[in-house]
PyMOL CGO cylinders between C-alpha atoms (Angstrom):
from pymol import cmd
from pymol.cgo import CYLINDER

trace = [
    CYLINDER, 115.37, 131.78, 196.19, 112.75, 129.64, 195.72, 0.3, 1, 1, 1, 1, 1, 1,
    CYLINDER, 112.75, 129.64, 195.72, 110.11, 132.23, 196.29, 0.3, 1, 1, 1, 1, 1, 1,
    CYLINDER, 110.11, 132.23, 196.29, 111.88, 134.25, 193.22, 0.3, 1, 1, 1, 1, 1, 1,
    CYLINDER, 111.88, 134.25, 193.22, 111.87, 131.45, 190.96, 0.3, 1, 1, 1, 1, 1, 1,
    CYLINDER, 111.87, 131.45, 190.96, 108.00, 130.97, 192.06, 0.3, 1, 1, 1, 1, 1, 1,
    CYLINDER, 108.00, 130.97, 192.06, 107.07, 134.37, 191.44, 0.3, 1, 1, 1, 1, 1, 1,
    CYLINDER, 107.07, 134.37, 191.44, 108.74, 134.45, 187.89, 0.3, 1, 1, 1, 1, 1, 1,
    CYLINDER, 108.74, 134.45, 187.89, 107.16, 131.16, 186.57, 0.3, 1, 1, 1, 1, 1, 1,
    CYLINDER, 107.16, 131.16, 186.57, 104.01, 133.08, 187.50, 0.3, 1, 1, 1, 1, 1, 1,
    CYLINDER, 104.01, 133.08, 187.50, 104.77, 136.05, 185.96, 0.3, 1, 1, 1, 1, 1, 1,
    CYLINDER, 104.77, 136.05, 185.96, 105.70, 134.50, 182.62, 0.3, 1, 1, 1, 1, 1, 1,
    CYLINDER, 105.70, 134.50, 182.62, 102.88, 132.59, 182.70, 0.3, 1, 1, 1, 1, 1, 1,
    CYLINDER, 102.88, 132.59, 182.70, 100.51, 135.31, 182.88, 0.3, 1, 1, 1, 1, 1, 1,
    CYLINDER, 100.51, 135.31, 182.88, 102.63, 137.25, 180.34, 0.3, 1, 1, 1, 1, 1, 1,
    CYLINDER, 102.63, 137.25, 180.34, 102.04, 134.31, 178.05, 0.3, 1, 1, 1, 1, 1, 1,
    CYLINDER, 102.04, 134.31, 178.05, 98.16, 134.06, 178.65, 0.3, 1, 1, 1, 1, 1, 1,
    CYLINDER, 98.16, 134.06, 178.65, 97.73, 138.62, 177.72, 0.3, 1, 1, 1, 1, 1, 1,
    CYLINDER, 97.73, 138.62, 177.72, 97.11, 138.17, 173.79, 0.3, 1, 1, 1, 1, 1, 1,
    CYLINDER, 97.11, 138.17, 173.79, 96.25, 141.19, 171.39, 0.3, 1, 1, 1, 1, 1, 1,
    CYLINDER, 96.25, 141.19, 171.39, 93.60, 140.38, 168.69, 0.3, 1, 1, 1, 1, 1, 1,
    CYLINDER, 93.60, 140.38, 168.69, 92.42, 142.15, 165.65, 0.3, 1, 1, 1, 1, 1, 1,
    CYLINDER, 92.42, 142.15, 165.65, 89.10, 142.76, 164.51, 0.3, 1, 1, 1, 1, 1, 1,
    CYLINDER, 89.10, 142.76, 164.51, 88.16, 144.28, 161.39, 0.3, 1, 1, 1, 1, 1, 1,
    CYLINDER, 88.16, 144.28, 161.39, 84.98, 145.96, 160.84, 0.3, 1, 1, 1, 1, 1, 1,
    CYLINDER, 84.98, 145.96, 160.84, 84.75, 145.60, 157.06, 0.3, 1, 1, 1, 1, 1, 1,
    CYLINDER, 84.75, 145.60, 157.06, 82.90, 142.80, 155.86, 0.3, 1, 1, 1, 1, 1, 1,
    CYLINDER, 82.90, 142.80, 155.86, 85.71, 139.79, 154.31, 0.3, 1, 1, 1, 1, 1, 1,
    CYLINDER, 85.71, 139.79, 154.31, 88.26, 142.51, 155.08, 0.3, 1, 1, 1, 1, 1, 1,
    CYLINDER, 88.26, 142.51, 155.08, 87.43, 144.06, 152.07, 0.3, 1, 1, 1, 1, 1, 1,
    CYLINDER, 87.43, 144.06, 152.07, 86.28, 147.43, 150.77, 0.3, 1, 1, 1, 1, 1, 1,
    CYLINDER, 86.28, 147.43, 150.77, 84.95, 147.97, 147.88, 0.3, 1, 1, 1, 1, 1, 1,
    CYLINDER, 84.95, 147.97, 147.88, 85.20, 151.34, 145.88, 0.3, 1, 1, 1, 1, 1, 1,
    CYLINDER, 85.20, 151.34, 145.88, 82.48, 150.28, 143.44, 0.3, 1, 1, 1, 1, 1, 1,
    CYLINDER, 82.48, 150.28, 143.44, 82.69, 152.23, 139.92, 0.3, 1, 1, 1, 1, 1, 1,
    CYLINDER, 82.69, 152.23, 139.92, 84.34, 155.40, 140.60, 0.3, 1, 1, 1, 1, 1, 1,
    CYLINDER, 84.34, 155.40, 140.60, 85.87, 158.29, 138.59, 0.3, 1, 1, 1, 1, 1, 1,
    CYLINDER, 85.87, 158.29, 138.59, 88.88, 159.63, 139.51, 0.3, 1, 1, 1, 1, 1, 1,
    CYLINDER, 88.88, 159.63, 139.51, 87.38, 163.13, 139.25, 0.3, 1, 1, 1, 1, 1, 1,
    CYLINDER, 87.38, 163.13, 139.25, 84.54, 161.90, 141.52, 0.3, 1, 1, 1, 1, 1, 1,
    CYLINDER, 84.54, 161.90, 141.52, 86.60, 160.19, 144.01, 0.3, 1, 1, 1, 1, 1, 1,
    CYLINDER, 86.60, 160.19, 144.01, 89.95, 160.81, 146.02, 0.3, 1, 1, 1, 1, 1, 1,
    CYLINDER, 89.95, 160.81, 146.02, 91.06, 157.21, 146.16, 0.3, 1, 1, 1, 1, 1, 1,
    CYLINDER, 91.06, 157.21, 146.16, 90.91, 157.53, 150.44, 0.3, 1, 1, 1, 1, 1, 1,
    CYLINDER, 90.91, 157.53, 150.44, 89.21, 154.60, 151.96, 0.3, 1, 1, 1, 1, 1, 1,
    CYLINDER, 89.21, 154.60, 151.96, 90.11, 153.46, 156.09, 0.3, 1, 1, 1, 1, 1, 1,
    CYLINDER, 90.11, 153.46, 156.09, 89.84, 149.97, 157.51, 0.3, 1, 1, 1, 1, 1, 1,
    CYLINDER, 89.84, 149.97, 157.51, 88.45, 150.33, 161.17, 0.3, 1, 1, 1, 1, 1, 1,
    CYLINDER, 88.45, 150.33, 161.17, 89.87, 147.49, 163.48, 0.3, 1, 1, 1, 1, 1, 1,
    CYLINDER, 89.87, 147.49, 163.48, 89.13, 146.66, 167.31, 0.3, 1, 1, 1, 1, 1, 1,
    CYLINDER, 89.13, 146.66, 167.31, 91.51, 145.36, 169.52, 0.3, 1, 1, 1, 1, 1, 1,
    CYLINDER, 91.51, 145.36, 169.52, 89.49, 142.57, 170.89, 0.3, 1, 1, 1, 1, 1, 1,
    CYLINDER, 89.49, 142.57, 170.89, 92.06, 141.06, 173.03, 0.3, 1, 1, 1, 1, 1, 1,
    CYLINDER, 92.06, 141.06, 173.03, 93.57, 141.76, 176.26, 0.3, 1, 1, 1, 1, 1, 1,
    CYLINDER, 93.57, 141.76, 176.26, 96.96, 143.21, 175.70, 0.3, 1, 1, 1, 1, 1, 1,
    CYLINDER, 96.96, 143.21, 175.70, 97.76, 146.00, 173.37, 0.3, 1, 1, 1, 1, 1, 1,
    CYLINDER, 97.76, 146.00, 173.37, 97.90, 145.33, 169.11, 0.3, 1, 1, 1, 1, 1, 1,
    CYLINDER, 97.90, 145.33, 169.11, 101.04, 146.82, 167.60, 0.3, 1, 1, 1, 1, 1, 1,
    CYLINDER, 101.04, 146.82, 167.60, 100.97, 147.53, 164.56, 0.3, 1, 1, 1, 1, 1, 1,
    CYLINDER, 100.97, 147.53, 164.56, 104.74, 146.83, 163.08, 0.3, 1, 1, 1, 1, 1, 1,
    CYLINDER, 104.74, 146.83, 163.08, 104.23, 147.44, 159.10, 0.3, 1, 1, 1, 1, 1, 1,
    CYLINDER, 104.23, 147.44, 159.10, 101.50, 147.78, 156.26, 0.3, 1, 1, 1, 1, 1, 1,
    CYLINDER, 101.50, 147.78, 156.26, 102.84, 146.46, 153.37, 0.3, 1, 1, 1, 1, 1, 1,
    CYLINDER, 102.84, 146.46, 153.37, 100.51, 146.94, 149.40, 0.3, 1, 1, 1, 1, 1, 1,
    CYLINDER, 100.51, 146.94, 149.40, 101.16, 144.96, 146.51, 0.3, 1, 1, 1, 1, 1, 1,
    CYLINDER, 101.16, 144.96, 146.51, 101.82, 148.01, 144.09, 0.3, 1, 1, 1, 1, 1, 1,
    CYLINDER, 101.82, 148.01, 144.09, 103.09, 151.60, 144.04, 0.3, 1, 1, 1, 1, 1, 1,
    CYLINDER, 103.09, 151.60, 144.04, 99.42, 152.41, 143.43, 0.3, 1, 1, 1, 1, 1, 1,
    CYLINDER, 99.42, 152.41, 143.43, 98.06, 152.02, 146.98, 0.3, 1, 1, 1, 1, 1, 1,
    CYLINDER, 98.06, 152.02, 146.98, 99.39, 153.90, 150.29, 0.3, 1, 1, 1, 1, 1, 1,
    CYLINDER, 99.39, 153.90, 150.29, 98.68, 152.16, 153.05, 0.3, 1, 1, 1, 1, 1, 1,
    CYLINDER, 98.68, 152.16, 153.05, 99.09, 154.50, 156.38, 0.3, 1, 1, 1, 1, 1, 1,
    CYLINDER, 99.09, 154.50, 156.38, 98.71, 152.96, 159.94, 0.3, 1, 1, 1, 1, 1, 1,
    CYLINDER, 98.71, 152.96, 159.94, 98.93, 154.05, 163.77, 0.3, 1, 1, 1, 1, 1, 1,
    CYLINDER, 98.93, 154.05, 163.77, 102.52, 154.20, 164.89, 0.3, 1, 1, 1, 1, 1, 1,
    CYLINDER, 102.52, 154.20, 164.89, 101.25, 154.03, 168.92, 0.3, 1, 1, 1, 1, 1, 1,
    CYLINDER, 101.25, 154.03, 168.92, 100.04, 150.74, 170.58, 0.3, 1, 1, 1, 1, 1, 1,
    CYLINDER, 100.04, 150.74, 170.58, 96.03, 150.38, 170.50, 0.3, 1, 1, 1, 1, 1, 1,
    CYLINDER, 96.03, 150.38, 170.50, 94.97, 149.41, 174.00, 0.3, 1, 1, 1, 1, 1, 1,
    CYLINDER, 94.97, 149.41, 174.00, 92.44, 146.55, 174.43, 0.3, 1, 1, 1, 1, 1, 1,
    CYLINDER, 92.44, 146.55, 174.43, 89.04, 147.33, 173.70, 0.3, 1, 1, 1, 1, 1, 1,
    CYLINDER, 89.04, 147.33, 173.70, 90.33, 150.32, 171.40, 0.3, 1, 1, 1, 1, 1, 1,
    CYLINDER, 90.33, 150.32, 171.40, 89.91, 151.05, 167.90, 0.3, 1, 1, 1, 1, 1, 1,
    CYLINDER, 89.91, 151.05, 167.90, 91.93, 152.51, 165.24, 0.3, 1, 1, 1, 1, 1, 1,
    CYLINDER, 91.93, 152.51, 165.24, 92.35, 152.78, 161.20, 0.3, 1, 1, 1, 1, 1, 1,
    CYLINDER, 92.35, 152.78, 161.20, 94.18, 152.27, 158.29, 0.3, 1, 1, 1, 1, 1, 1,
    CYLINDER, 94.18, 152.27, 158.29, 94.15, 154.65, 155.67, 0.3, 1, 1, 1, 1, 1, 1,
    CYLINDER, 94.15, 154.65, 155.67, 94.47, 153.25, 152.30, 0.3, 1, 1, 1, 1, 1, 1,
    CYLINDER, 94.47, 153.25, 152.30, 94.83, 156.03, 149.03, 0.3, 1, 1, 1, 1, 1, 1,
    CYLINDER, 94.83, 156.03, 149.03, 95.11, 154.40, 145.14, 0.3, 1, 1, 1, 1, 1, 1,
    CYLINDER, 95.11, 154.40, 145.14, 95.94, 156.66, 143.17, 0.3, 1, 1, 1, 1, 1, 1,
    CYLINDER, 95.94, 156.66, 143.17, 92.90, 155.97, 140.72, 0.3, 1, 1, 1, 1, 1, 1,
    CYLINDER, 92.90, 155.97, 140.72, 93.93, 154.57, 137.80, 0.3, 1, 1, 1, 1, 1, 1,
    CYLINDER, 93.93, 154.57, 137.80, 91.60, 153.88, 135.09, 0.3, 1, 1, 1, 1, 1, 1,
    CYLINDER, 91.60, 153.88, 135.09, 90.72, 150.15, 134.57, 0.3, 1, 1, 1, 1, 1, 1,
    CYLINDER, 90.72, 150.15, 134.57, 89.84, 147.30, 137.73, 0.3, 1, 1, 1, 1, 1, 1,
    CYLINDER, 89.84, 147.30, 137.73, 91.23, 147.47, 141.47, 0.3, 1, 1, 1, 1, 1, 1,
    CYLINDER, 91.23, 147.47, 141.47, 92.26, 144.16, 142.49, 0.3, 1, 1, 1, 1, 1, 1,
    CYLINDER, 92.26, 144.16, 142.49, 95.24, 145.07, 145.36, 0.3, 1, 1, 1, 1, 1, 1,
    CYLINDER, 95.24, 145.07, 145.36, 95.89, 143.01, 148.55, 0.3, 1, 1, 1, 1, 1, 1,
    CYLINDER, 95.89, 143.01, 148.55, 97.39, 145.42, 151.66, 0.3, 1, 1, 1, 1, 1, 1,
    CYLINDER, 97.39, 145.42, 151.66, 98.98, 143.15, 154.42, 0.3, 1, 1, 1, 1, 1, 1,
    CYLINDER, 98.98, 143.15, 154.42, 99.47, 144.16, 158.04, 0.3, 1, 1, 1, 1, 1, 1,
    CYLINDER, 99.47, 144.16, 158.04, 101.89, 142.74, 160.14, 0.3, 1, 1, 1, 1, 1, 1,
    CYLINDER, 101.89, 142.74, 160.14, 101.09, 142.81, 164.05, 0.3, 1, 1, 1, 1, 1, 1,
    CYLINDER, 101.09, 142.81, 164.05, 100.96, 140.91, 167.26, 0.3, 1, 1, 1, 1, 1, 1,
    CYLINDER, 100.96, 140.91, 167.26, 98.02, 140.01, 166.78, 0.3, 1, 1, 1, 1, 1, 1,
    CYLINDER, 98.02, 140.01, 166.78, 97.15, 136.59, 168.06, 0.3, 1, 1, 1, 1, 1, 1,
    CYLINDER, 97.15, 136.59, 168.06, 94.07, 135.37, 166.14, 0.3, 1, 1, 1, 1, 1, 1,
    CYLINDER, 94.07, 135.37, 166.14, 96.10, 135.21, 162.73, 0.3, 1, 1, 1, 1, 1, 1,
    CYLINDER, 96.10, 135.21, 162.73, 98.85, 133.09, 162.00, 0.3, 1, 1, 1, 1, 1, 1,
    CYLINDER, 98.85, 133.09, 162.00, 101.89, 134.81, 162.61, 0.3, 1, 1, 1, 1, 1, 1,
    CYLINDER, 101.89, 134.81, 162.61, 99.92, 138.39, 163.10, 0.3, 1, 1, 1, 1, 1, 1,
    CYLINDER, 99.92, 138.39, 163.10, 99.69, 138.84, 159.48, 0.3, 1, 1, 1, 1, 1, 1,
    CYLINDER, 99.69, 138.84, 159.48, 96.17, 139.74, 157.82, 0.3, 1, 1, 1, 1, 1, 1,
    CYLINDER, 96.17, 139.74, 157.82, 95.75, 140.11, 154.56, 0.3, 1, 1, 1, 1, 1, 1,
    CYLINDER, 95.75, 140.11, 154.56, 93.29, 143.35, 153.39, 0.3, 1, 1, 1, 1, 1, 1,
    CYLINDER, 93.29, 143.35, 153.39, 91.80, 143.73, 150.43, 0.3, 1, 1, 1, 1, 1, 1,
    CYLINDER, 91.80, 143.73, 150.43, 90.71, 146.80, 147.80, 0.3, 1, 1, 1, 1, 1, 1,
    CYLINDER, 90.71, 146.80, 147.80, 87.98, 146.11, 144.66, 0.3, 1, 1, 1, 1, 1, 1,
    CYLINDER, 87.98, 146.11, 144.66, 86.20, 148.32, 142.27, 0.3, 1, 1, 1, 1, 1, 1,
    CYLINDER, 86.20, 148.32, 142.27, 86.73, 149.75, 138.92, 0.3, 1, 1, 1, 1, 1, 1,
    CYLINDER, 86.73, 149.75, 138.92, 87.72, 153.22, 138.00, 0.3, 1, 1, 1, 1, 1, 1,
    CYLINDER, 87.72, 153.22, 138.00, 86.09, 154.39, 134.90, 0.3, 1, 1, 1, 1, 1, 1,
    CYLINDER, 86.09, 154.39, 134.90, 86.76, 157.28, 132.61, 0.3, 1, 1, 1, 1, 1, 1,
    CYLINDER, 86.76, 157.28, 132.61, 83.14, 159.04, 131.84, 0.3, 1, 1, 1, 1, 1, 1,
    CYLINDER, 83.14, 159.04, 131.84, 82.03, 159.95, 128.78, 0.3, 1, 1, 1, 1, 1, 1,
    CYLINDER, 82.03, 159.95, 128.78, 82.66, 162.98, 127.22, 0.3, 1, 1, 1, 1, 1, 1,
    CYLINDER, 82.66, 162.98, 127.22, 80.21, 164.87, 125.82, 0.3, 1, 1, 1, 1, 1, 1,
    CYLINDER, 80.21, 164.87, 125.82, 80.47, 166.71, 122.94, 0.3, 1, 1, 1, 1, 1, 1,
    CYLINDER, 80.47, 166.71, 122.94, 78.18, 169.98, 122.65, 0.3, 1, 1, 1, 1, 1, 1,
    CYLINDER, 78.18, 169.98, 122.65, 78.75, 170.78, 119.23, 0.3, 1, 1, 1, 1, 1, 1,
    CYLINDER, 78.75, 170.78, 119.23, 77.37, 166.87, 118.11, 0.3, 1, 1, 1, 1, 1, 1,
    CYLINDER, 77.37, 166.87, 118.11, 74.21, 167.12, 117.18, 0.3, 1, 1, 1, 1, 1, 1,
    CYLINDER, 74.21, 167.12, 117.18, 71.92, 165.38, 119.73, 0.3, 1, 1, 1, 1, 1, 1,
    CYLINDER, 71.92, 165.38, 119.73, 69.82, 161.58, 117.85, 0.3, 1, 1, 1, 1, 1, 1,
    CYLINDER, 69.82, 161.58, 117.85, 66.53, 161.68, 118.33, 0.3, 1, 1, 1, 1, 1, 1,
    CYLINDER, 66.53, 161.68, 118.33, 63.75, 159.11, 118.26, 0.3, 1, 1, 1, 1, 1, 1,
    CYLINDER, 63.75, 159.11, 118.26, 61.31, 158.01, 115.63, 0.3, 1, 1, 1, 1, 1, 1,
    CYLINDER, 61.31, 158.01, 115.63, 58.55, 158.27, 117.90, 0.3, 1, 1, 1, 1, 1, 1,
    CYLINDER, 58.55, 158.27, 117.90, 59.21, 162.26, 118.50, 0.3, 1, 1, 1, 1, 1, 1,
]
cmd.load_cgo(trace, "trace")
Protein backbone atom coordinates (compact mmCIF):
# COMPACT_ATOMS: atom_id res chain seq x y z
CA UNK A 1 0.00 0.00 0.00
CA UNK A 2 2.56 2.11 0.83
CA UNK A 3 4.49 1.51 -2.33
CA UNK A 4 1.13 2.79 -4.25
CA UNK A 5 0.79 5.81 -2.32
CA UNK A 6 4.74 6.35 -3.04
CA UNK A 7 4.48 5.91 -6.58
CA UNK A 8 1.44 8.37 -6.93
CA UNK A 9 2.99 11.28 -4.90
CA UNK A 10 5.68 10.82 -7.55
CA UNK A 11 3.65 10.75 -10.31
CA UNK A 12 1.73 13.90 -9.42
CA UNK A 13 4.64 15.52 -8.73
CA UNK A 14 6.14 15.13 -12.00
CA UNK A 15 2.73 15.85 -13.59
CA UNK A 16 2.91 19.15 -11.76
CA UNK A 17 6.60 20.03 -12.81
CA UNK A 18 5.49 19.25 -17.29
CA UNK A 19 4.39 23.01 -18.10
CA UNK A 20 3.37 24.21 -21.72
CA UNK A 21 4.66 27.73 -22.66
CA UNK A 22 3.91 30.08 -25.44
CA UNK A 23 6.15 31.95 -27.50
CA UNK A 24 5.21 34.37 -29.99
CA UNK A 25 7.33 35.28 -32.80
CA UNK A 26 5.94 38.75 -33.52
CA UNK A 27 7.66 41.47 -32.00
CA UNK A 28 5.25 43.00 -28.66
CA UNK A 29 2.75 40.43 -29.96
CA UNK A 30 1.77 42.72 -32.40
CA UNK A 31 1.41 42.94 -36.17
CA UNK A 32 1.16 45.67 -37.87
CA UNK A 33 -0.73 46.02 -41.30
CA UNK A 34 0.78 49.44 -41.97
CA UNK A 35 -1.41 51.66 -44.52
CA UNK A 36 -3.28 49.31 -46.57
CA UNK A 37 -6.17 49.42 -49.10
CA UNK A 38 -8.68 47.10 -48.96
CA UNK A 39 -8.31 46.49 -52.71
CA UNK A 40 -4.56 45.97 -52.09
CA UNK A 41 -4.84 43.78 -49.17
CA UNK A 42 -6.99 40.68 -47.98
CA UNK A 43 -7.06 41.56 -44.32
CA UNK A 44 -5.10 37.80 -43.58
CA UNK A 45 -2.27 38.19 -41.21
CA UNK A 46 -0.95 34.77 -38.82
CA UNK A 47 0.72 34.97 -35.44
CA UNK A 48 3.46 32.15 -35.35
CA UNK A 49 3.92 30.77 -31.71
CA UNK A 50 6.45 28.04 -30.28
CA UNK A 51 5.67 25.83 -27.67
CA UNK A 52 8.68 26.40 -25.58
CA UNK A 53 7.76 24.26 -22.75
CA UNK A 54 7.72 20.71 -22.00
CA UNK A 55 4.20 19.49 -22.18
CA UNK A 56 1.83 20.16 -24.97
CA UNK A 57 -0.03 24.04 -25.39
CA UNK A 58 -3.76 23.71 -25.94
CA UNK A 59 -5.22 26.07 -27.38
CA UNK A 60 -8.98 26.34 -25.72
CA UNK A 61 -10.44 29.70 -27.46
CA UNK A 62 -9.41 32.94 -29.48
CA UNK A 63 -11.55 35.47 -28.53
CA UNK A 64 -11.40 39.49 -30.82
CA UNK A 65 -12.79 42.52 -29.54
CA UNK A 66 -15.14 43.21 -32.63
CA UNK A 67 -17.10 41.45 -35.39
CA UNK A 68 -14.38 42.91 -37.62
CA UNK A 69 -11.54 40.47 -36.88
CA UNK A 70 -11.66 36.46 -37.24
CA UNK A 71 -9.42 34.98 -35.25
CA UNK A 72 -8.84 31.08 -36.35
CA UNK A 73 -6.58 28.74 -34.22
CA UNK A 74 -5.33 24.95 -34.15
CA UNK A 75 -7.96 22.72 -32.68
CA UNK A 76 -5.05 19.75 -31.98
CA UNK A 77 -2.49 19.98 -29.07
CA UNK A 78 1.03 21.54 -30.25
CA UNK A 79 3.72 19.26 -28.89
CA UNK A 80 6.77 20.84 -27.16
CA UNK A 81 9.20 22.32 -29.30
CA UNK A 82 6.37 22.72 -32.07
CA UNK A 83 5.01 25.60 -33.76
CA UNK A 84 1.75 26.64 -34.99
CA UNK A 85 -0.46 29.87 -36.09
CA UNK A 86 -3.23 31.96 -35.70
CA UNK A 87 -4.91 33.31 -38.49
CA UNK A 88 -6.36 36.63 -37.97
CA UNK A 89 -8.77 38.27 -41.15
CA UNK A 90 -10.36 42.14 -40.57
CA UNK A 91 -12.47 42.69 -42.77
CA UNK A 92 -10.76 46.09 -43.90
CA UNK A 93 -12.63 48.79 -43.00
CA UNK A 94 -11.66 52.17 -43.92
CA UNK A 95 -10.25 54.34 -41.04
CA UNK A 96 -7.43 53.01 -38.02
CA UNK A 97 -7.01 49.25 -36.72
CA UNK A 98 -6.68 49.29 -33.12
CA UNK A 99 -8.20 45.46 -32.11
CA UNK A 100 -6.87 43.29 -29.23
CA UNK A 101 -7.35 39.18 -30.05
CA UNK A 102 -6.98 37.14 -26.73
CA UNK A 103 -6.02 33.47 -26.55
CA UNK A 104 -6.86 31.39 -23.86
CA UNK A 105 -4.45 28.26 -23.23
CA UNK A 106 -2.47 26.28 -20.77
CA UNK A 107 0.06 28.03 -21.17
CA UNK A 108 2.19 28.52 -18.11
CA UNK A 109 4.29 31.68 -18.64
CA UNK A 110 1.05 33.99 -18.61
CA UNK A 111 -1.16 34.50 -15.88
CA UNK A 112 -3.92 32.29 -16.14
CA UNK A 113 -2.83 31.16 -19.95
CA UNK A 114 -4.34 34.19 -21.34
CA UNK A 115 -2.24 36.46 -23.87
CA UNK A 116 -3.41 39.27 -25.18
CA UNK A 117 -2.56 39.87 -29.28
CA UNK A 118 -2.66 42.78 -30.91
CA UNK A 119 -3.60 44.24 -34.72
CA UNK A 120 -2.47 48.12 -35.90
CA UNK A 121 -2.50 49.94 -39.13
CA UNK A 122 -4.78 52.10 -41.06
CA UNK A 123 -6.85 51.23 -44.04
CA UNK A 124 -7.09 54.01 -46.46
CA UNK A 125 -9.35 54.64 -49.38
CA UNK A 126 -6.97 55.86 -52.48
CA UNK A 127 -7.57 58.52 -54.48
CA UNK A 128 -9.52 58.49 -57.35
CA UNK A 129 -8.46 59.80 -60.29
CA UNK A 130 -10.39 61.50 -62.57
CA UNK A 131 -9.30 61.28 -66.41
CA UNK A 132 -11.49 63.72 -67.77
CA UNK A 133 -9.88 66.64 -65.07
CA UNK A 134 -7.63 68.41 -66.70
CA UNK A 135 -4.10 67.65 -65.35
CA UNK A 136 -2.23 71.43 -63.19
CA UNK A 137 0.81 72.09 -64.38
CA UNK A 138 3.77 74.07 -63.12
CA UNK A 139 4.98 77.57 -63.70
CA UNK A 140 8.31 76.45 -64.38
CA UNK A 141 7.08 74.19 -67.55
Amino acid sequence: MKKIILLTVVMMSALSFAQAKIEFKAKDDTIDYGTVTKESDSGMRSFEFTNTGNSPLMITNVISTCGCTVPSFPKEPIMPGKTGKIDVKYNMNPGPIRKTITVESNASNYEGGRVSLKIKGEVVVPKEVNPLEKKKTSPMQ
